[in-house]
DRENGU-375325 format. One record per residue (C-alpha): z, y negated, x; residue in three letters; residue number from 1. Coordinates in nm, 4 decimals, decimal comma. Layout:
<Z Z; Y Y; X X; tormar ALA; zator NUM> $
...
This chain:
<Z 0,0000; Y 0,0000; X 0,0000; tormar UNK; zator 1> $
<Z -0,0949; Y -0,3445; X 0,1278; tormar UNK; zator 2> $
<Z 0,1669; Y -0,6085; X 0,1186; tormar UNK; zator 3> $
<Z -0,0996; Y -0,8704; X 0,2235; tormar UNK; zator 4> $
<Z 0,0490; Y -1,1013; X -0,0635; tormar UNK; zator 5> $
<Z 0,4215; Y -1,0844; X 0,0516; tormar UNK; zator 6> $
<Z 0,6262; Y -1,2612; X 0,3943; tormar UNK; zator 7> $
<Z 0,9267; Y -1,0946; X 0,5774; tormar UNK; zator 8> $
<Z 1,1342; Y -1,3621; X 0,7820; tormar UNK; zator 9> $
<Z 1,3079; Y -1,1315; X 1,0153; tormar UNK; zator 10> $
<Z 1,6879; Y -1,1402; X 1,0793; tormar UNK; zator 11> $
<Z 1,7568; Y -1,3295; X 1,3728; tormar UNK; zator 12> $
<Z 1,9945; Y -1,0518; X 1,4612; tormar UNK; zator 13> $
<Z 1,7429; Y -0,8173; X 1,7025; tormar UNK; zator 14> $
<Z 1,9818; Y -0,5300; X 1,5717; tormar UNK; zator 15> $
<Z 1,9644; Y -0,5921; X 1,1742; tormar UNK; zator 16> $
<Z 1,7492; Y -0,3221; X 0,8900; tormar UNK; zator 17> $
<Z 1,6908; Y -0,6279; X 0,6381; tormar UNK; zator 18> $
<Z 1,4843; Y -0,9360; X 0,6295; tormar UNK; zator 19> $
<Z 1,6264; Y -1,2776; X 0,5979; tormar UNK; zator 20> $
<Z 1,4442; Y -1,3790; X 0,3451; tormar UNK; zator 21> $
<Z 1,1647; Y -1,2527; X 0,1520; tormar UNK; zator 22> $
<Z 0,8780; Y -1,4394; X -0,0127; tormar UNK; zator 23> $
<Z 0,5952; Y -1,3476; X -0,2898; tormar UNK; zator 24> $
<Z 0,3602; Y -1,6794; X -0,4651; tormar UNK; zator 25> $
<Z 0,6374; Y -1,9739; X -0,4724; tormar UNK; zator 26> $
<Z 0,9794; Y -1,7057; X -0,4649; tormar UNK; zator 27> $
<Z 1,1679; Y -1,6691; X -0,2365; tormar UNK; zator 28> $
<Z 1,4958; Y -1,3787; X -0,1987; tormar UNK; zator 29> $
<Z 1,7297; Y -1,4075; X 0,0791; tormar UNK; zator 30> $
<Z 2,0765; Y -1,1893; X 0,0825; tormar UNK; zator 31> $
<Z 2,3385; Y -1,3174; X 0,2947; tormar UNK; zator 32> $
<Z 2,7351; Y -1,2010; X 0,4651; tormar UNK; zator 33> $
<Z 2,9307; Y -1,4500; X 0,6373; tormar UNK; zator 34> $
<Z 2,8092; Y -1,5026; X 0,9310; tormar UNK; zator 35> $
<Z 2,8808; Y -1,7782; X 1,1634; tormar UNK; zator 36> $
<Z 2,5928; Y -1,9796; X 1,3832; tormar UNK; zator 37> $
<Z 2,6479; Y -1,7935; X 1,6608; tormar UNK; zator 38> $
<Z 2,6240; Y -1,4330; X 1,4926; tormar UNK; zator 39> $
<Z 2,9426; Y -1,3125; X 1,4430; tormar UNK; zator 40> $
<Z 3,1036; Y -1,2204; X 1,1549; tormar UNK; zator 41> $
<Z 3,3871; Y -1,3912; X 0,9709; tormar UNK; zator 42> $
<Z 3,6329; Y -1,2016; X 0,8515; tormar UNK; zator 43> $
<Z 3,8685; Y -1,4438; X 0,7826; tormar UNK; zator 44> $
<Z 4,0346; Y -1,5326; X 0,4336; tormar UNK; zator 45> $
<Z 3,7800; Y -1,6347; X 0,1399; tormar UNK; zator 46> $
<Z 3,7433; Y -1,9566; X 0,1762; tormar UNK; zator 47> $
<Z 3,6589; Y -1,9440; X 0,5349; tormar UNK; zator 48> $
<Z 3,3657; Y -1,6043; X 0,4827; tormar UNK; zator 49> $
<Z 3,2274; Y -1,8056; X 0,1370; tormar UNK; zator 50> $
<Z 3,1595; Y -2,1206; X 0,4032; tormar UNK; zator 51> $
<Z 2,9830; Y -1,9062; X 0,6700; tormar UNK; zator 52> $
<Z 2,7939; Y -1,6885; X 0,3819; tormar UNK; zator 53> $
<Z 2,6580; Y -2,0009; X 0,1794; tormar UNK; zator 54> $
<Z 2,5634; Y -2,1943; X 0,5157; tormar UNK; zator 55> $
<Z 2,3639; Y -1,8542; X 0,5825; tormar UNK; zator 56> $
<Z 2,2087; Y -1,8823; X 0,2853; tormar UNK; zator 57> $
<Z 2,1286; Y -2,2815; X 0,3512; tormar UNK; zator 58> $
<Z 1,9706; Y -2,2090; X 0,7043; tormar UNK; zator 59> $
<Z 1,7934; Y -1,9157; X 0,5874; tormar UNK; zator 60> $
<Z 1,6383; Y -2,0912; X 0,2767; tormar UNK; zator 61> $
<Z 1,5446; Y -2,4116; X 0,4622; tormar UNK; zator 62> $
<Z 1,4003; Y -2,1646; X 0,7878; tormar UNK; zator 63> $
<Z 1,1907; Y -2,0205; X 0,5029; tormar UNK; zator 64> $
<Z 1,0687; Y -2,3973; X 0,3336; tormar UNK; zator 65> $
<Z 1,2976; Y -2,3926; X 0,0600; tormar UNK; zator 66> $
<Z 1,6195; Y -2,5468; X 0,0015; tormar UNK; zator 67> $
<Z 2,0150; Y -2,4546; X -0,2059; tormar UNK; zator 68> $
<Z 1,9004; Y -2,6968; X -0,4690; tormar UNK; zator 69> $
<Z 1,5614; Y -2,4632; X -0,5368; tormar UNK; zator 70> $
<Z 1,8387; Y -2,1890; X -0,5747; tormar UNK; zator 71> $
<Z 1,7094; Y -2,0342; X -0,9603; tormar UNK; zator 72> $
<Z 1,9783; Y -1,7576; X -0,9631; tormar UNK; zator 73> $
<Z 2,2463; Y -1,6480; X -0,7338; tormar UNK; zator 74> $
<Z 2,4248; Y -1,2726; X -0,7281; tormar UNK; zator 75> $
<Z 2,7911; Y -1,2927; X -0,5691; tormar UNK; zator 76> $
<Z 2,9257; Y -0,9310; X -0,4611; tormar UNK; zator 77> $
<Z 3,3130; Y -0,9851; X -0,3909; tormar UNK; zator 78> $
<Z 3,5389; Y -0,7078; X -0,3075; tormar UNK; zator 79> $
<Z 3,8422; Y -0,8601; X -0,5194; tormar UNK; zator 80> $
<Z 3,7321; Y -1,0354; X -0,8184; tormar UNK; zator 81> $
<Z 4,0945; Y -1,2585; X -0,7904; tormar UNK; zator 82> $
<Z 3,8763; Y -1,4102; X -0,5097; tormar UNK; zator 83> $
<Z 3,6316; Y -1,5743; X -0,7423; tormar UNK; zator 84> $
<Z 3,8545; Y -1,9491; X -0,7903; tormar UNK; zator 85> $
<Z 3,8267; Y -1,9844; X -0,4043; tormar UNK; zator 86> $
<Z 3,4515; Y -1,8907; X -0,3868; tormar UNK; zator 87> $
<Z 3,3633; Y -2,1280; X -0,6765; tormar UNK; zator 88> $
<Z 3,5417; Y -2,4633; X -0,4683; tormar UNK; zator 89> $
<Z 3,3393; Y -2,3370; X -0,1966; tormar UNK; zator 90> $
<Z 3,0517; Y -2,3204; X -0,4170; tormar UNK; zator 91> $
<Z 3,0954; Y -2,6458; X -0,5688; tormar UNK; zator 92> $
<Z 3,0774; Y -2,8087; X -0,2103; tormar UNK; zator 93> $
<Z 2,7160; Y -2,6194; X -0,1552; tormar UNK; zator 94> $
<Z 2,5741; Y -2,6655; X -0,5262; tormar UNK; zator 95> $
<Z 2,5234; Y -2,9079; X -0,8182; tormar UNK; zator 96> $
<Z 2,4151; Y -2,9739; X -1,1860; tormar UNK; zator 97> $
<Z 2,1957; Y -2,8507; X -1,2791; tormar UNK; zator 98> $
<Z 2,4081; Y -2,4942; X -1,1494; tormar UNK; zator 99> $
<Z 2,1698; Y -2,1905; X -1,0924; tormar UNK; zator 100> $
<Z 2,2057; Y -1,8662; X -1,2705; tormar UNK; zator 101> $
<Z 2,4538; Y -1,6763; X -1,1289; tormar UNK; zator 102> $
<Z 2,6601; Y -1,3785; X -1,1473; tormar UNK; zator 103> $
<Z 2,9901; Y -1,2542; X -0,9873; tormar UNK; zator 104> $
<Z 2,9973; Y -0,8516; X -0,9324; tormar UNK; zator 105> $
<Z 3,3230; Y -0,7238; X -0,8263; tormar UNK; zator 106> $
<Z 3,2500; Y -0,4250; X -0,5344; tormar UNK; zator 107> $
<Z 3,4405; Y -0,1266; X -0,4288; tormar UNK; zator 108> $
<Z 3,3763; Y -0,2417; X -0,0899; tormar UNK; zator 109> $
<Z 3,0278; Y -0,3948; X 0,1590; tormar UNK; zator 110> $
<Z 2,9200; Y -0,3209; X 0,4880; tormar UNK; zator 111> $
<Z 3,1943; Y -0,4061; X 0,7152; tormar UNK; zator 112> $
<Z 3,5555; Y -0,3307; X 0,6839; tormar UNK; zator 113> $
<Z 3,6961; Y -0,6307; X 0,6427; tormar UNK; zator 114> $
<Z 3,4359; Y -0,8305; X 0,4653; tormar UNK; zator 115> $
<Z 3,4542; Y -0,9696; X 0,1490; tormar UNK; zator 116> $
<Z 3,1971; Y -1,1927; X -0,0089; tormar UNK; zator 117> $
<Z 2,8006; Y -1,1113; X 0,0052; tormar UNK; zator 118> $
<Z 2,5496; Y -1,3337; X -0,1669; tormar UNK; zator 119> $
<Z 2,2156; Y -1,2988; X -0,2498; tormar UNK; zator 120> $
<Z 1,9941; Y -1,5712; X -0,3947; tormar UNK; zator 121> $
<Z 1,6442; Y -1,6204; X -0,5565; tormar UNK; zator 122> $
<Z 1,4838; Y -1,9225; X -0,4891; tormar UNK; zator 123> $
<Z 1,1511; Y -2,1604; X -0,5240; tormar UNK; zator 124> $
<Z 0,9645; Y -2,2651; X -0,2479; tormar UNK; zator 125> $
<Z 0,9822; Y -2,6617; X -0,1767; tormar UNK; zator 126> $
């Protein structure tokens, strides 16, 4: 199958099995973990891994010609659903009116022990 009409921004991680973001037309998907601008992982408290996961998701976007406020719909995967006040004041400080779509899943657990908030986002191409 030819995938002539879709683009695969690699990870910057040299290591990592998953695009940054993907891209078909004008849409763009993008899944992000709280990673910090060097490459590390945060595994701090919530408030410090919802930071590093929705800058990810700003670099990412804007790397790929889009932008948070082209954000249509947003999934949030946390791993303790009492987690969801901080996220949101995180949120608040990344996002505004009009809000995207969005939806909070509450996860047994994500790829690394330790982490606890994983995004992933749909958006439109500037």
């Amino acid at each position: 199958m030819s995938n002539h009409d879709l683009t695969f921004l690699p990870d910057p991680d040299a290591d990592s099995i998953s695009s940054d973001v993907a891209t078909f037309g004008g849409i763009m998907v993008s899944t992000q973990v709280p990673t910090r601008a060097d490459g590390s992982l945060e595994l701090g408290d919530i408030t410090a891994q919802s930071e590093c996961t929705l800058q990810a998701l700003k670099v990412a976007l804007e790397r790929a010609g889009s932008s948070l406020d082209r954000v249509m719909h947003l999934t949030i995967y946390l791993t303790d659903m009492a987690d969801r006040p901080a996220f949101n004041e995180v949120y608040k400080r990344f996002f505004a009116k009009p809000w995207p779509v969005r939806a909070a899943v509450g996860v047994a657990a994500l790829a690394v022990d330790g982490m606890r908030v994983e995004v992933t986002a749909m958006a439109a191409k500037a």
